[in-house]
C-alpha angles and dihedrals in degrees: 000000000000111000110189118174087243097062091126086062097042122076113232126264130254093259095049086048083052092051099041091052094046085052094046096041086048102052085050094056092048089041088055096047091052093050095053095038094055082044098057092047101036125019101231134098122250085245092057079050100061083046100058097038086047090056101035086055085049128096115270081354093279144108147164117267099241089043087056087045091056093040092060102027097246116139102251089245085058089048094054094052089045089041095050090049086053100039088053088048087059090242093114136018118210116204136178108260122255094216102040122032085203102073144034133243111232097210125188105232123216083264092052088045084058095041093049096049096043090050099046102078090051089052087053093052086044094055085044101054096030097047129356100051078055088071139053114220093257084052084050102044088046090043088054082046092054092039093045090047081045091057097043090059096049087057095043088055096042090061092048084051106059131112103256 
């Protein structure tokens, strides 16, 4: 594959389209068998998923709500929605926080705490069978060294790309 110093200005060829398709068909893929998976032994979302490993890694299991939606990239609008399925579901309680009136306080409840640690040894599997026995370890090591090169240049990009 062809690199100029001007790829930002050049559209991709038609191998590196090839390539980017195949990589985005295939995280899906692997992103849908892993939602149906955790669903069928779970019972659970991989959404809820990111919520409930989020709070059980927090202090006291608990967070803000704009601190969660941080944590696992959602819009906060995304995460209330999310947040009030779960909550009616009895995985999570909200609650108004005691030190800002501002913001709420996303908390893991005695039945998330449950659910999180019944379903994590099937996501583990999941992530094994889907992912990892894919791979050998050379194919892992050089895959961390591609995703690790893919997030420095998001945030490299990021960076070109705030208001002054």
């Amino acid at each position: 594959m062809e690199h100029s110093s001007e790829t930002g200005r050049r559209s991709p060829t038609a191998d590196e389209l090839a390539i980017w398709r195949s990589y985005v068909e295939t995280s899906e893929e692997i992103r849908q068998a892993m939602a149906a998976g955790l669903q069928a032994t779970s019972g659970i979302s991989p959404g809820d998923y990111a919520v409930l490993l989020a709070l059980s890694e927090a202090d006291e299991n608990r967070l803000r709500s704009s601190a969660l939606a941080e944590g696992i990239g959602w819009e906060r609008s995304r995460l209330s929605h999310h947040l009030g399925r779960m909550e009616s579901r009895g995985l999570i309680c909200r609650k108004k926080s005691d030190n800002d009136s501002r913001g709420a306080v996303v908390e893991l409840n005695d039945e998330g705490a449950r659910i999180f640690r019944a379903s994590s040894a099937p996501h583990l599997r999941l992530i094994r069978q889907l992912f990892i026995e894919a791979l050998t370890p050379e194919d892992l090591e050089e895959l961390d060294r591609i995703v690790g090169k893919l997030r420095q240049h998001l945030k490299e990009e990021a960076g070109l790309e705030a208001p002054s």
